[in-house]
C-alpha positions in Angstrom: 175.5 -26.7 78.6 177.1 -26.9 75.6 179.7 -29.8 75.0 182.1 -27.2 73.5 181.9 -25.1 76.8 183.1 -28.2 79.0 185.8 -27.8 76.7 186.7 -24.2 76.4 186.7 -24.8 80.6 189.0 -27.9 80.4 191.7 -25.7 78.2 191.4 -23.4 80.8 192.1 -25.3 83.6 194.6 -27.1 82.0 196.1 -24.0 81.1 196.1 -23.1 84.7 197.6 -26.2 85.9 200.9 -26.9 83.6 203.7 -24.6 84.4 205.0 -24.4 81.1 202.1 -22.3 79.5 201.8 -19.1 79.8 198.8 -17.7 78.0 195.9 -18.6 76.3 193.2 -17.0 74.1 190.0 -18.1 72.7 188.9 -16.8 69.2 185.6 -17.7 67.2 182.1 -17.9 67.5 181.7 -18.7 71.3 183.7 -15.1 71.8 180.9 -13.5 69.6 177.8 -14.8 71.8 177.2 -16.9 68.5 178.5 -20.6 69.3 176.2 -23.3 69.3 175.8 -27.1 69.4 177.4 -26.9 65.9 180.4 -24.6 66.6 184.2 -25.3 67.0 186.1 -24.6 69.7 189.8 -22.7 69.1 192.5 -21.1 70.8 195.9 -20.0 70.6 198.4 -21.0 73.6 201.7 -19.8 74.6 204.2 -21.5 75.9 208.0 -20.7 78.1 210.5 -20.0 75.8 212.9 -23.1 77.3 210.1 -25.3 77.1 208.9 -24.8 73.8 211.1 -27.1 71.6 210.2 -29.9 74.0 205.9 -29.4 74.1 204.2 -32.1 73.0 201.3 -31.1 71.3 199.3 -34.2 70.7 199.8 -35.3 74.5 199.1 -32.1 75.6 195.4 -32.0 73.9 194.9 -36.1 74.7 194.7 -34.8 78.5 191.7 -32.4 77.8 189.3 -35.2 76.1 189.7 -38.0 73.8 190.1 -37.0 70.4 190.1 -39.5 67.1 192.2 -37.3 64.4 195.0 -34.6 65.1 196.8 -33.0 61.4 198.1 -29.8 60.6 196.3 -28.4 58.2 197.1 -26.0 55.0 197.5 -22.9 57.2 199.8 -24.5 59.7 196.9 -24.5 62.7 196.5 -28.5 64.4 193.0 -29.0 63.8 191.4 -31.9 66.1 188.3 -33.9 65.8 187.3 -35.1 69.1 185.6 -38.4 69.8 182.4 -36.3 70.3 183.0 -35.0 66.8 183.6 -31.6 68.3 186.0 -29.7 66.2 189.2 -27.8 67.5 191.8 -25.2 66.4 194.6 -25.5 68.0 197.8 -22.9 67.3 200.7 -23.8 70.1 202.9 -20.5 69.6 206.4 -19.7 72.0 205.9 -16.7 74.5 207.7 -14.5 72.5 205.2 -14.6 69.5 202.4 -13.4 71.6 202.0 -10.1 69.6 201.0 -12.0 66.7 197.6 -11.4 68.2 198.0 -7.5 66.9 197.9 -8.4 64.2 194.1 -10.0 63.6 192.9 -6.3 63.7 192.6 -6.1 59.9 190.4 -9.4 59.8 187.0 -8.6 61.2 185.1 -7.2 64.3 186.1 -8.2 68.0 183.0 -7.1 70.1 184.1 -8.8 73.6 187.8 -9.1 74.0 187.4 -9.8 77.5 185.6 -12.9 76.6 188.6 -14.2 74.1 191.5 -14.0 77.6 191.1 -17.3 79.5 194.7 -17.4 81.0 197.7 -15.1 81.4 200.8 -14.8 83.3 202.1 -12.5 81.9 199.8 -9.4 82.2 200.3 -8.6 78.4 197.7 -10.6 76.7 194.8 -8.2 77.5 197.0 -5.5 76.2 197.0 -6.9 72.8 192.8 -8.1 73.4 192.9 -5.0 73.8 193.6 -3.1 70.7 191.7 -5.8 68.8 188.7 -3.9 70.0 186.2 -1.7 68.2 184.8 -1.5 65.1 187.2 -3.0 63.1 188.2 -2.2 59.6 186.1 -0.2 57.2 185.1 -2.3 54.1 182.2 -0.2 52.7 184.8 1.4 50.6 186.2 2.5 46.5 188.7 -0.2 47.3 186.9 -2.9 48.3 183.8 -2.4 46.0 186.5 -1.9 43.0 188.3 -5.5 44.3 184.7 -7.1 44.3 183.6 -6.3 40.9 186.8 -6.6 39.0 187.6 -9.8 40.3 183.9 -10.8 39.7 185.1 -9.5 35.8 187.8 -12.0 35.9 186.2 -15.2 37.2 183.2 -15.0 35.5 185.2 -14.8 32.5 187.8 -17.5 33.2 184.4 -19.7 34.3 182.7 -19.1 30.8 186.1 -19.5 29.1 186.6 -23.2 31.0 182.7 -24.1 30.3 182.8 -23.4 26.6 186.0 -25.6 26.4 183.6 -28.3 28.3 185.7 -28.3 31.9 182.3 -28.1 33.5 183.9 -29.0 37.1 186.7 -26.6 36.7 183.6 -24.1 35.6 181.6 -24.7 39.1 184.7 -24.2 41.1 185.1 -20.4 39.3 181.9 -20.5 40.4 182.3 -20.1 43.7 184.5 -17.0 43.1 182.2 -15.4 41.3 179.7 -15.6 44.1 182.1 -14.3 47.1 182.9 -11.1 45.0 178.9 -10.9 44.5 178.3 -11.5 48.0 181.0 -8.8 49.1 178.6 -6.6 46.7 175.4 -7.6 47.8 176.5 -6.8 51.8 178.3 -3.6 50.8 174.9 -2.9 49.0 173.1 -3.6 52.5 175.8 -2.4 55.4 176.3 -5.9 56.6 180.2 -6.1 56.3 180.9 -7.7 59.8 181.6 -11.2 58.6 183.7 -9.7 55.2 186.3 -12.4 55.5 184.1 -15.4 56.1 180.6 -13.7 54.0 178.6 -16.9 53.8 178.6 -17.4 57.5 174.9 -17.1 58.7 174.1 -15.7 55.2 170.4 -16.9 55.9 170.0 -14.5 58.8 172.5 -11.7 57.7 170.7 -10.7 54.1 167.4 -9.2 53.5 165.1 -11.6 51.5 166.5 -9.8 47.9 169.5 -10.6 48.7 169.6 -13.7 49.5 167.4 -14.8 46.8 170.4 -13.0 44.5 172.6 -15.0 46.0 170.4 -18.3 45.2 170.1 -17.4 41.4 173.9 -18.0 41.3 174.6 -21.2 42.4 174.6 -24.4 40.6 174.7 -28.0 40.0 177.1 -29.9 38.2 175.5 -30.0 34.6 176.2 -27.3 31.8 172.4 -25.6 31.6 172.1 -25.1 35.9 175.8 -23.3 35.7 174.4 -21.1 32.3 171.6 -20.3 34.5 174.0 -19.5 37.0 176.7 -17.2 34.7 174.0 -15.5 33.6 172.0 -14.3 36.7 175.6 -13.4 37.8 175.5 -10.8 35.4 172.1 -9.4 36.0 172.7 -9.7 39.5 175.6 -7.1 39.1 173.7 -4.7 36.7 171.4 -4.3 39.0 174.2 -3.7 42.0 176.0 -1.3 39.7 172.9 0.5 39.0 172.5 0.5 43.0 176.2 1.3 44.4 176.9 3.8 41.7 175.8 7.1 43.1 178.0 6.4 46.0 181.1 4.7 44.6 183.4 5.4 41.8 184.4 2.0 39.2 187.9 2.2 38.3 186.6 0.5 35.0 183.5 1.6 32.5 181.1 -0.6 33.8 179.6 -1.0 30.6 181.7 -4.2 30.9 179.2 -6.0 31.9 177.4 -5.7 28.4 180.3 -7.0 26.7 180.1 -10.1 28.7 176.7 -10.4 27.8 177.3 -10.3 24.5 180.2 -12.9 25.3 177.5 -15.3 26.8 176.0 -15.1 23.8 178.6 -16.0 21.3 
C-alpha cells in the first residue's frame, strides 16, 4: 500500500474521532484512480462553527504523522511536508463555508465523487460532490482557442521584446507562457482537454507522439541561441495549428499575425 493511503485513512479516522469536525473531502489524484508513490495527499475539512476560532491547525495534523515543515502558501492552502517527504494540502474551512465546494465545477472533470467524501455529519457534503459530477466544462471552444492564441500573440512578443534588450532570464520565464497557450492548442487540436487547468500533467502519456515532440521544440535552456530556437518553433508550431483548427474555429484576429512576427524575429 501506498504511504499516501495510510494517510488519506489516518485523516479519516481522525476525522471520525474529534467532535469538532464536521466534514472532510479528498480532492486530487488518488480521487482520479491516478495517485501513485509520487502523489500528494489533500483535503478540505470543516469544522463547528463555535469551535473554529479556537482549531489548531498545526496540532491537529502533528496527530496524523510527523511532519518536518507546515506554511501557508500563496493561495492561502497549509501545505505540509511530512517526515516521509509525503506532500499535503491542507484547507481547514468553518461549517458554514462548505458550499465552497460548488464552486470547483468550472475547474476540471470529477469522475468519482463518491471517492472524494471520507467524512460527513452533516448529510450535505455529498450533495455538493454531487453536482461536481459529469463531464465538466466544455473547453474545445471560440473562446478558449481565441484566449490560447492571442495570449500566445502577447508573450511571445513581450519574450522577443525582453531577449533583444538581453534579459535572457526574464525571456525563459515568458517562455513558459508561451508554451501553456501552445499546449492548450495542441490538446484542443487532439480532444484531450481533461487536465485544461493543470496541461502539463502526464503530458508524456496524454499527447500523441506530434504533439509532444511540438511541445519539445519549444522549450529551452538558459543561453540566447536554445530560446531563438525555441521563439521560433513556437511560431511554426502555431502555423501549423492555425492551418489545423481553422476549419472549425473562428480567430477573432487575421491570423496572418503570425507572419508579422516572423518578420519581427527577423529584424
Amino acid at each position: 500500500m501506498f504511504i499516501q493511503k495510510q494517510i488519506i485513512q489516518l485523516v479519516k479516522e481522525k476525522c471520525e474521532q474529534d467532535p469538532s469536525v464536521t466534514s472532510c473531502m479528498m480532492y486530487g489524484s488518488f480521487t482520479k484512480g491516478e495517485g501513485d508513490q509520487y502523489s500528494d495527499v489533500e483535503f478540505y475539512i470543516f469544522i463547528k462553527e463555535d469551535k473554529f476560532g479556537n482549531f489548531k491547525s498545526k496540532e491537529w495534523i502533528s496527530k496524523i504523522a510527523s511532519y518536518d515543515l507546515m506554511f501557508h502558501n500563496e493561495y492561502g492552502t497549509e501545505v505540509v511536508i511530512f517526515s516521509n517527504l509525503i506532500r499535503g494540502e491542507f484547507h481547514f474551512l468553518p461549517q458554514s463555508k462548505l458550499e465552497i465546494i460548488k464552486t470547483f465545477k468550472p475547474t476540471g472533470v470529477f469522475p468519482d465523487t463518491d471517492s472524494m467524501l471520507l467524512y460527513d455529519t452533516t448529510g450535505k457534503l455529498k450533495e455538493c460532490l454531487d453536482f461536481l459530477a459529469g463531464s465538466g466544462p466544455e473547453r474545445m471552444t471560440d473562446e478558449n482557442v481565441n484566449f490560447a492564441f492571442n495570449n500566445f500573440v502577447n508573450a511571445w512578443l513581450m519574450g522577443i521584446n525582453v531577449m533583444k534588450r538581453g534579459e535572457l532570464a526574464r525571456s525563459l520565464e515568458v517562455l513558459t507562457h508561451v508554451q501553456k497557450h501552445i499546449l492548450h492548442l495542441i490538446r484542443i487540436r487532439e480532444q484531450n482537454v481533461e487536465r485544461w487547468l493543470n496541461s502539463t500533467k502526464n503530458l508524456e502519456n496524454d499527447l500523441s507522439t506530434e504533439g509532444y515532440n511540438e511541445y519539445s521544440l519549444i522549450t529551452s535552456k538558459l543561453n540566447k541561441g536554445d530560446l531563438k530556437n525555441a521563439y521560433i518553433h513556437a511560431l511554426m508550431v502555431v502555423d501549423k495549428l492555425i492551418e489545423t483548427l481553422s476549419p472549425h474555429y473562428t480567430f477573432e484576429v487575421d491570423k496572418r499575425i503570425i507572419n508579422k512576427l516572423h518578420n519581427y524575429y527577423l529584424y
